[in-house]
C-alpha positions as CSV (number, residue, x, y, z in Angstrom):
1,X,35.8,14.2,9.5
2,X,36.3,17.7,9.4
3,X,40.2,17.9,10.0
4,X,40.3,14.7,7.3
5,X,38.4,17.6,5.1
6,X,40.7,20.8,5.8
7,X,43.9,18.8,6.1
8,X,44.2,18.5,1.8
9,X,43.1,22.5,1.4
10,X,45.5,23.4,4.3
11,X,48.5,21.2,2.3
12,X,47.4,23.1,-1.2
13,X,47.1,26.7,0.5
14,X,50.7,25.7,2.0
15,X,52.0,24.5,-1.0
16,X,50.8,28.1,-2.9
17,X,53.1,29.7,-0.6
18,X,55.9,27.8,-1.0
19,X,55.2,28.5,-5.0
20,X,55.2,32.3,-4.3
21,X,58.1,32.5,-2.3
22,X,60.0,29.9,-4.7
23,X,58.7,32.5,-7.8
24,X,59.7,35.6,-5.5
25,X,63.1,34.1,-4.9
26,X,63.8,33.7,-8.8
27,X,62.9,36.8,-9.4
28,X,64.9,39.0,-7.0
29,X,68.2,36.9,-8.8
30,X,68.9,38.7,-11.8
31,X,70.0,36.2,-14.6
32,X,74.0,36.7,-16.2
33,X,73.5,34.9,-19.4
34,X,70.9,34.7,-22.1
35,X,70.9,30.9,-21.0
36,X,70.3,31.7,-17.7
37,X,67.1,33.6,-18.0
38,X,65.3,31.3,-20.3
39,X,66.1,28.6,-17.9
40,X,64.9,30.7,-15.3
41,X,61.7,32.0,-16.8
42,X,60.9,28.4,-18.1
43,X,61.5,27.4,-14.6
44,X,59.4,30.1,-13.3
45,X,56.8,29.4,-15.9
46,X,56.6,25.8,-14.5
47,X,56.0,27.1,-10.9
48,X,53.1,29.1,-12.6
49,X,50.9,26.4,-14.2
50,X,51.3,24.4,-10.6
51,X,50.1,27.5,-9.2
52,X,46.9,27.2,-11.7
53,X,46.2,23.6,-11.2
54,X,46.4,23.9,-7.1
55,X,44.1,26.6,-7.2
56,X,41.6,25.1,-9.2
57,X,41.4,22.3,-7.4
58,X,41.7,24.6,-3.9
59,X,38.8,26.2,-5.9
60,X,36.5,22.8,-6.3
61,X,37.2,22.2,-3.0
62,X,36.2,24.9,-1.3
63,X,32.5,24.4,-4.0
64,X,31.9,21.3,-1.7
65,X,29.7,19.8,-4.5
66,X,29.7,16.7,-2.8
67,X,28.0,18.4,0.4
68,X,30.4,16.5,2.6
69,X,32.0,19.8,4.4
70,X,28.3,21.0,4.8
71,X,27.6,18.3,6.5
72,X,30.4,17.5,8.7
73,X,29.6,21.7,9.9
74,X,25.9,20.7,11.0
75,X,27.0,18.4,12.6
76,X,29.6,20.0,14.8
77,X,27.0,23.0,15.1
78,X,23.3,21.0,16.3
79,X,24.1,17.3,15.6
80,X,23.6,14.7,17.9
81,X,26.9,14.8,19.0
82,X,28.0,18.0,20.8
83,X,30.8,20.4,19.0
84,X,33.1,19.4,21.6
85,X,32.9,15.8,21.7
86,X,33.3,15.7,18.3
87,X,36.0,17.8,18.6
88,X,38.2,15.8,21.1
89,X,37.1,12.6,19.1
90,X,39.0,14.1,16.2
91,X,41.7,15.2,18.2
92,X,42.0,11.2,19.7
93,X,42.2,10.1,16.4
94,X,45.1,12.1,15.5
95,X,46.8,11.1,18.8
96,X,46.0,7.6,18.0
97,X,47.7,8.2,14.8
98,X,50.9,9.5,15.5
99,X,51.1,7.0,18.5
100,X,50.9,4.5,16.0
101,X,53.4,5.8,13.5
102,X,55.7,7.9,15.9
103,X,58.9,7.9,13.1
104,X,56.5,8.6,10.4
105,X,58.2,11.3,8.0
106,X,57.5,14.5,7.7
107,X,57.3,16.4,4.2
108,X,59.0,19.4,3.2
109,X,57.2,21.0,1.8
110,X,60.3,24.1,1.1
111,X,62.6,21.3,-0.4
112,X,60.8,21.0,-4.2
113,X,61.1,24.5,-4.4
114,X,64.3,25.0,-2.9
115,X,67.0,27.3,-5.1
116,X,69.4,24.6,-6.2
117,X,72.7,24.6,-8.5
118,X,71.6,24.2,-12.1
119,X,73.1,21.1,-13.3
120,X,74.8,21.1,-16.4
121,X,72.3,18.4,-18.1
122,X,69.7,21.1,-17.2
123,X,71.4,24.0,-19.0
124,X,71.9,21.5,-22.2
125,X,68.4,21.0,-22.4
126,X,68.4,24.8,-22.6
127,X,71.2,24.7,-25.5
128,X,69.2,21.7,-27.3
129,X,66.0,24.1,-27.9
130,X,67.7,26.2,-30.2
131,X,69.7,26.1,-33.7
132,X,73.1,27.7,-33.8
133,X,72.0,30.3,-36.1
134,X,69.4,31.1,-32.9
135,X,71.9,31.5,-30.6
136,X,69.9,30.8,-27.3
137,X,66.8,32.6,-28.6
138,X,68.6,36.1,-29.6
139,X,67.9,35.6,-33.3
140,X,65.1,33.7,-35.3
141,X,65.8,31.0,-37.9
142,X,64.3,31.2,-41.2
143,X,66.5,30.0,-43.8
144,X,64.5,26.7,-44.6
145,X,61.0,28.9,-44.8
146,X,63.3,31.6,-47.0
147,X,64.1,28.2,-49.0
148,X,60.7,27.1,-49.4
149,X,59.4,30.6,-50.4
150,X,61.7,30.7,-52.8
151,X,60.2,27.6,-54.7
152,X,56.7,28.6,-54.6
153,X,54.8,28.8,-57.8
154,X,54.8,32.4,-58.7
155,X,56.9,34.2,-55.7
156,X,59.1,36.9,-56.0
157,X,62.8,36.6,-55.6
158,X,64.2,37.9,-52.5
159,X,67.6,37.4,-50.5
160,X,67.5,36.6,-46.8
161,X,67.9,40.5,-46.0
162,X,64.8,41.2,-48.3
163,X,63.1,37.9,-46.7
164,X,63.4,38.7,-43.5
165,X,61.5,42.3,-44.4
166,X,58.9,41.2,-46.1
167,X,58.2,37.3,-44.9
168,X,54.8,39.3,-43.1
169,X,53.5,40.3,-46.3
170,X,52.0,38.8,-48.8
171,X,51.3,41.0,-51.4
172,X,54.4,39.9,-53.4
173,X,52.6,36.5,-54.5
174,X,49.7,36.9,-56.9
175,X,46.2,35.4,-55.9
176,X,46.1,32.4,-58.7
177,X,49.2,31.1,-57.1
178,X,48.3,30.8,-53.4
179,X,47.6,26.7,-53.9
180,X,47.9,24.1,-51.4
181,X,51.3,24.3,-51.4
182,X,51.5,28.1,-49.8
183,X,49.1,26.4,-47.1
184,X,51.6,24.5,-46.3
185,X,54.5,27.1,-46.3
186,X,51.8,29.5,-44.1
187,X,51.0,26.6,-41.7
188,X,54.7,25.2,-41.3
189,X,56.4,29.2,-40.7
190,X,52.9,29.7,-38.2
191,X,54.2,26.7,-36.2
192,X,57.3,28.0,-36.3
193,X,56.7,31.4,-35.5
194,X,54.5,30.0,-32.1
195,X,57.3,27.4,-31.1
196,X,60.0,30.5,-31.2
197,X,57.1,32.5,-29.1
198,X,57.2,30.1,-26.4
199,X,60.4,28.8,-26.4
200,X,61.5,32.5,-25.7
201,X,58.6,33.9,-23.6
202,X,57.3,31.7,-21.4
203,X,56.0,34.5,-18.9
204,X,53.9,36.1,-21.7
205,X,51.3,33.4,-21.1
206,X,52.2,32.7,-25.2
207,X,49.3,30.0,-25.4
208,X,47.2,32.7,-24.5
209,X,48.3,35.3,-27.2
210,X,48.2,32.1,-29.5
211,X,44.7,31.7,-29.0
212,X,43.7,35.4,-29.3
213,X,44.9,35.7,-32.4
214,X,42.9,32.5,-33.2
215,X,39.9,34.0,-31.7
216,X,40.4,37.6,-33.4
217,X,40.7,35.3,-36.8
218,X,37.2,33.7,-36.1
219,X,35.6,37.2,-35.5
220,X,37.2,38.9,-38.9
221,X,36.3,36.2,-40.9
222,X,32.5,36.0,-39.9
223,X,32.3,40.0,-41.1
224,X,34.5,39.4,-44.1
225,X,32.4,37.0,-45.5
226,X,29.1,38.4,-44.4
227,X,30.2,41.5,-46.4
228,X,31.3,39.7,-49.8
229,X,28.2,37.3,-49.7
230,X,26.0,40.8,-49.2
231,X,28.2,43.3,-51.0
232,X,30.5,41.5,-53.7
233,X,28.2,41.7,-56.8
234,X,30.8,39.2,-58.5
235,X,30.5,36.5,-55.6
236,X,29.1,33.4,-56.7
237,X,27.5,32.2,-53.4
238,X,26.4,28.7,-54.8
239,X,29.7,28.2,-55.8
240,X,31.7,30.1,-53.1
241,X,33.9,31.7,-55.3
242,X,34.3,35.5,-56.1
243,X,35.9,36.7,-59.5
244,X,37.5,40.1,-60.2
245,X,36.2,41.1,-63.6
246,X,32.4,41.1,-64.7
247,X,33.4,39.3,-68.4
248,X,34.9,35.9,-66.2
249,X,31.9,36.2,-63.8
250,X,29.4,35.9,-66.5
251,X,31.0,33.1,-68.3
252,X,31.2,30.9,-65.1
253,X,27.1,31.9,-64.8
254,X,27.0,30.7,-68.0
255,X,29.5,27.3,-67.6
256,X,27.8,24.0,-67.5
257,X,29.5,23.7,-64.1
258,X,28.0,27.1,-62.6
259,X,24.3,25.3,-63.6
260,X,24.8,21.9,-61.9
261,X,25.8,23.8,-58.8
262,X,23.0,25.9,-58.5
263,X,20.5,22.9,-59.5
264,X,22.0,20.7,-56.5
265,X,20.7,23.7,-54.2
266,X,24.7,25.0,-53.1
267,X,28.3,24.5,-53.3
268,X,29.8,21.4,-54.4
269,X,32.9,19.7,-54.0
270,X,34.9,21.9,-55.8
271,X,33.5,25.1,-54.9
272,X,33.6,23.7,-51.1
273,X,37.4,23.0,-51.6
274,X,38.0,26.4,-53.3
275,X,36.3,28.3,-50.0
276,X,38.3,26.0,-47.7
277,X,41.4,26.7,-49.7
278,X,40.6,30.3,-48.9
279,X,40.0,30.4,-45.4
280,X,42.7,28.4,-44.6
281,X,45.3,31.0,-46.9
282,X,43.3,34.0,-45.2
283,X,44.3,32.3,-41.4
284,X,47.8,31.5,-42.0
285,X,48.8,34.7,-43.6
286,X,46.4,36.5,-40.2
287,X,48.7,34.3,-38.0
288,X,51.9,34.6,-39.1
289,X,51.0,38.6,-39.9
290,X,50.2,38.5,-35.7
291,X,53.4,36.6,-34.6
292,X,55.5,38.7,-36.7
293,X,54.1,42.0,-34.8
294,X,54.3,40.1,-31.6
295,X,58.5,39.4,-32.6
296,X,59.3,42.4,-34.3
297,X,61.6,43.4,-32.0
298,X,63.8,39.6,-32.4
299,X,63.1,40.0,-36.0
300,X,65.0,43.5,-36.3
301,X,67.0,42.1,-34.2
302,X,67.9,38.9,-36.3
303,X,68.0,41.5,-39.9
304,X,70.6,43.5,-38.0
305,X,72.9,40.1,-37.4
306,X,72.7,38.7,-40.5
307,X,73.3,42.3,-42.4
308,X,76.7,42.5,-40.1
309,X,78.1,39.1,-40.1
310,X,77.7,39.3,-44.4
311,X,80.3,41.9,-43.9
312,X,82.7,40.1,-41.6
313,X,85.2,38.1,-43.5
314,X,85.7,34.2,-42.6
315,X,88.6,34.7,-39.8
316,X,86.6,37.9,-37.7
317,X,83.3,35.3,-37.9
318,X,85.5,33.0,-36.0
319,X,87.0,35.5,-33.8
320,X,83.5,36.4,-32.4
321,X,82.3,33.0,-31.9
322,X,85.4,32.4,-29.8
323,X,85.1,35.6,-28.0
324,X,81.4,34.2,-27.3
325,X,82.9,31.1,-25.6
326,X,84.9,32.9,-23.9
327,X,82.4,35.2,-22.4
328,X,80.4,31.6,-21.6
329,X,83.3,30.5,-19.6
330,X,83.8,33.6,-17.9
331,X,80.1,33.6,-16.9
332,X,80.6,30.1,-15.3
333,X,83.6,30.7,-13.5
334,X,83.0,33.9,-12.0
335,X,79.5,31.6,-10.7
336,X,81.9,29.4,-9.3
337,X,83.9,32.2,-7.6
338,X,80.7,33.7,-5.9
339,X,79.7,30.7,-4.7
340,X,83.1,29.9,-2.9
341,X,83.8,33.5,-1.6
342,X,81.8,34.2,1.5
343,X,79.0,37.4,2.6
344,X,81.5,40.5,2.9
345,X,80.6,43.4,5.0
346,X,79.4,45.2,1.8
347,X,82.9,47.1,1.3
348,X,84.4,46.7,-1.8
349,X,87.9,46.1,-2.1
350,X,89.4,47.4,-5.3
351,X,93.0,48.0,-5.1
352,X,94.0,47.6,-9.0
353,X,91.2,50.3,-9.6
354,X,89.3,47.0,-12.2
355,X,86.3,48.3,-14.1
356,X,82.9,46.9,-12.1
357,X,80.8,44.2,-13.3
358,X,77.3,44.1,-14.0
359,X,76.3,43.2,-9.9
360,X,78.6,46.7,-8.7
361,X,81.4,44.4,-8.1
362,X,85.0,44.3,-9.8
363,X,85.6,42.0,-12.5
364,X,88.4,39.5,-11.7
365,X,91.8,40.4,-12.7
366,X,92.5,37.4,-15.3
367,X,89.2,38.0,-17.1
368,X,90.3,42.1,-17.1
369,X,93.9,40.4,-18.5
370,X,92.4,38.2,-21.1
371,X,90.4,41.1,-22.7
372,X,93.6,43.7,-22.1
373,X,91.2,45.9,-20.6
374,X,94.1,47.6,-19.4
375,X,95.2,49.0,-22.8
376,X,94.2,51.8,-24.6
377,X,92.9,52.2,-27.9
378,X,92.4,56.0,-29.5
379,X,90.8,56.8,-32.4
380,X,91.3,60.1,-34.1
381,X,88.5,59.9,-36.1
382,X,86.1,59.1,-33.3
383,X,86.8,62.3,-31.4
384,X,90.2,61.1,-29.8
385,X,88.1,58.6,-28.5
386,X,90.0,56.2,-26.2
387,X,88.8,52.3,-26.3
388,X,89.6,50.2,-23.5
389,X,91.0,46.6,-24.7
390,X,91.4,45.0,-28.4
391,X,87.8,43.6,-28.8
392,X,86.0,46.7,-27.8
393,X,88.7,48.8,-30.5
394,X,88.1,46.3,-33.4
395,X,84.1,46.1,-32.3
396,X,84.2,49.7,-32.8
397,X,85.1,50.0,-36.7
398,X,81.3,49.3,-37.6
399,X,79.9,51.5,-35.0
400,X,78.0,54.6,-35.6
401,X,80.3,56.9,-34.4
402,X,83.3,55.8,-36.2
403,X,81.3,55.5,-39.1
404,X,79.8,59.2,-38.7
405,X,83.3,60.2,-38.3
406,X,84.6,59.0,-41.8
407,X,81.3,60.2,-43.4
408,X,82.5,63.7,-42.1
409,X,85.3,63.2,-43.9
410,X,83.3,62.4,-47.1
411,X,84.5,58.9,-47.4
412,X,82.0,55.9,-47.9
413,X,83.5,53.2,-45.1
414,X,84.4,49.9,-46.2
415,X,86.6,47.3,-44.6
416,X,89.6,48.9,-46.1
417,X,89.1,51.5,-43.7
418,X,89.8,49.3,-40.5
419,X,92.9,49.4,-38.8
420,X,92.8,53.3,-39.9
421,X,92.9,55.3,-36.7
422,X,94.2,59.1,-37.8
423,X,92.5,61.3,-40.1
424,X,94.9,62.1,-42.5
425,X,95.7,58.4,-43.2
426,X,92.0,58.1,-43.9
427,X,92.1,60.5,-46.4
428,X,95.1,59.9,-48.0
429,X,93.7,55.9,-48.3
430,X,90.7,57.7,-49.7
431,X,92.5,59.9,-52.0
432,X,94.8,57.2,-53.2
433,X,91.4,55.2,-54.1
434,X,89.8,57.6,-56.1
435,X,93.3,57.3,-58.0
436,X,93.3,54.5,-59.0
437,X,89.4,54.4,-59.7
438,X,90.1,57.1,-62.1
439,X,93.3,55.5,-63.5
440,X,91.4,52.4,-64.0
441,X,88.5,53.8,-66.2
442,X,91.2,55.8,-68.0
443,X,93.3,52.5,-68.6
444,X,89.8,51.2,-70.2
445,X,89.6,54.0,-72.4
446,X,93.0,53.6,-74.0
447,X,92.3,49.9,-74.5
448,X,90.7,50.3,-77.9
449,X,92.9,52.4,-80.7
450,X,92.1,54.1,-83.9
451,X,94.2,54.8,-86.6
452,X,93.3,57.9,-89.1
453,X,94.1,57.9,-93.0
454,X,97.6,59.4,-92.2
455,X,98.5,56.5,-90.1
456,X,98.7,58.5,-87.0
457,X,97.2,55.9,-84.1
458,X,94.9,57.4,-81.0
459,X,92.4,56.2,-78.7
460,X,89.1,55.7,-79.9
461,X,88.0,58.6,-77.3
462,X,90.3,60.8,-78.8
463,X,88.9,59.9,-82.8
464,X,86.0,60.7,-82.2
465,X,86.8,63.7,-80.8
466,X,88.2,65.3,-83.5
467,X,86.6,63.6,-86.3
468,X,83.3,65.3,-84.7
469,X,85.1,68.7,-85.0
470,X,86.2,67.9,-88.8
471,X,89.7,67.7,-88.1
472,X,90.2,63.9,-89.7
């Protein structure tokens, strides 16, 4: 029947509307927490592949390879039954139905897409994506692939810093040691690299960037080998191995091995596994080469964290992770708050004078308490910059402009330097240090002491001095 027929596409054109509005309705809510957009673009990205499997099937509907809608048309149009008595037969059947079952339920169709409260279990499964040393997404992970680098055969020593710089480029490790084991650290920090990618970024279709890269691999590879099999004069092709200097070539022409090959008509078992070998080095280090451009920004991102917390001592790393769970807290209960306090008339009422929050609305008073927002902070050496509360005043030690204000001064800044808010105590500290540098290496000269044939005892510094001018 032909209402049997439409009902299903009308549900799955219904059901795409409810997924647009849901997606809409997401979107016009801007998120407050780094936790709250990736649960709300993994949400969202959810939404989206229902959106592709309705519509496909919409779309094989709509085909009617089955011929069933063609037929049910002809014979509403010239069959044996007129277009109105089918009609109204439809229509009785539909009668009869409800007649039958006149409590049956009704869907809604609104209530799987409904906004709803996130549950906490919901925002854990959030949490349980990432390491701590992610921190919800904001920073990648790579001290086990640093680890692993570090042991292969032939790699260059790096710290994390110099890692995290260079992890893209493989230049540092020689050809001869790129074994089966690098294929493993290429293929372990690929997977890596595309889990971080869509754990992060759902909404940039991150299977689809995957497989472009994939794709782009395919293409390069065709017209890199085409070239060396046509070009390279020191490509063996029955063996499928090239060579970098003309004397090794022509001793493997003239190997035992080399002979066998090229009897048997191609590549044997060794040569095969020597061109796999190189594909699969040439793919991983084309991957992760891709991802890395494709996280550059997290990865600058992740260099700048790890180069500021190395010069935070063990008591201000603590300080900041509690000042994150505070901020965590905050977030929830001012969620809390705006869910109890009703639609206002769109005045804003603001009789301490608070600083505004990021939705144009002031920030409760405890939270501007608990940060002493209230308090002010100059600093001399900023400008007569004034700070507002403690954690913006010690954040701003290892800013730029504090920084560029000491470096004015001609003084290198250190964490010696903090706490120091008025330019002449800065360079009186300075002063004072270049002291006692001085007075240190001095202190080393005088350690060792020479005696002349008078008996008369000097530093050695002082010996040599006048012995060189004859006067010993």
């Amino acid at each position: 029947m032909l209402w049997k027929a439409s009902a299903p596409r009308a549900a799955l054109t219904a059901d795409l509307d409810q997924l647009e509005r849901a997606i809409t309705d997401r979107l016009l809510e801007p998120p407050r927490r780094q936790r709250d957009r990736l649960a709300q673009e993994h949400e969202i990205a959810g939404f989206l592949d229902r959106v592709q499997q309705q519509s496909a099937f919409l779309l094989e509907t709509y085909r009617d390879k089955d011929g069933l809608r063609a037929r049910e048309m002809k014979g509403l149009l010239g069959g044996e039954i007129g277009a109105f008595e089918e009609f109204y037969k439809q229509l009785n059947e539909v009668k009869d139905l409800h007649r039958k079952y006149p409590n049956g339920a009704v869907d809604d169709l609104e209530e799987a897409y409904r906004k709803k409260p996130r549950t906490e279990e919901a925002m854990d499964e959030i949490d349980r994506m990432f390491t701590g040393e992610e921190t919800q997404g904001r920073y990648m992970d790579l001290i086990r692939f640093h680890e692993e680098y570090l042991n292969l055969r032939g790699a260059k020593h790096l710290t994390y810093l110099q890692y995290l710089n260079a992890f893209f480029r493989f230049d540092a490790v020689p050809k001869t040691s790129k074994d089966d084991a690098y294929v493993r650290y290429l293929d372990e920090l690929a997977e890596y690299l595309q889990s971080f990618l869509r754990r992060t970024q759902p909404l940039s279709d991150p299977d689809g960037i995957i497989a472009k890269i994939g794709e782009d691999f395919a293409d390069e590879w065709q017209r890199e080998e085409a070239a060396r099999a046509d070009d390279d004069a020191l490509f063996c092709k029955p063996c499928g191995k090239a060579f970098e200097k003309e004397t090794v070539f022509q001793a493997h022409l003239d190997s035992k091995k080399h002979k066998r090959t090229a009897a048997a008509g191609g590549a044997g078992a060794g040569g095969s596994a020597a061109a796999a070998r190189r594909q699969a080095v040439a793919r991983g280090e084309y991957v992760v080469e891709k991802l890395a451009e494709v996280l550059d920004d997290v990865r600058a991102e992740t260099l700048a964290n790890v180069e500021r917390r190395q010069t935070l001592t063990d008591r201000e790393r603590q300080l900041e992770l509690d000042a994150l769970d505070r901020e965590e807290l905050s977030a929830e209960e001012e969620e809390e708050e705006d869910e109890a306090v009703p639609e206002d008339d769109g005045k804003i009422y603001n009789p301490l004078k608070l600083p505004l929050g990021w939705d144009g609305k002031p920030i409760p008073f405890w939270l501007w308490k608990l940060h002493g927002l209230g308090v002010e902070y100059p600093c001399e050496i900023c400008g007569n910059f004034v700070y507002m509360g403690r954690k913006a005043f010690d954040k701003h030690f290892m800013e730029a402009r504090h920084v560029h204000g000491l470096r004015c001064l001609g003084i290198t800044n250190s964490h010696v330097f903090r706490e120091i808010i008025y330019i002449k105590d800065a360079i009186a500290l300075w002063t004072k240090l270049k002291k006692d540098k001085r007075l240190q290496e001095n202190s080393r000269e005088q350690i060792v002491e020479m005696e002349d044939d008078e008996g008369n005892v000097m530093s050695e510094k002082i010996y040599n001095d006048l012995k060189k001018q004859g006067l010993l």
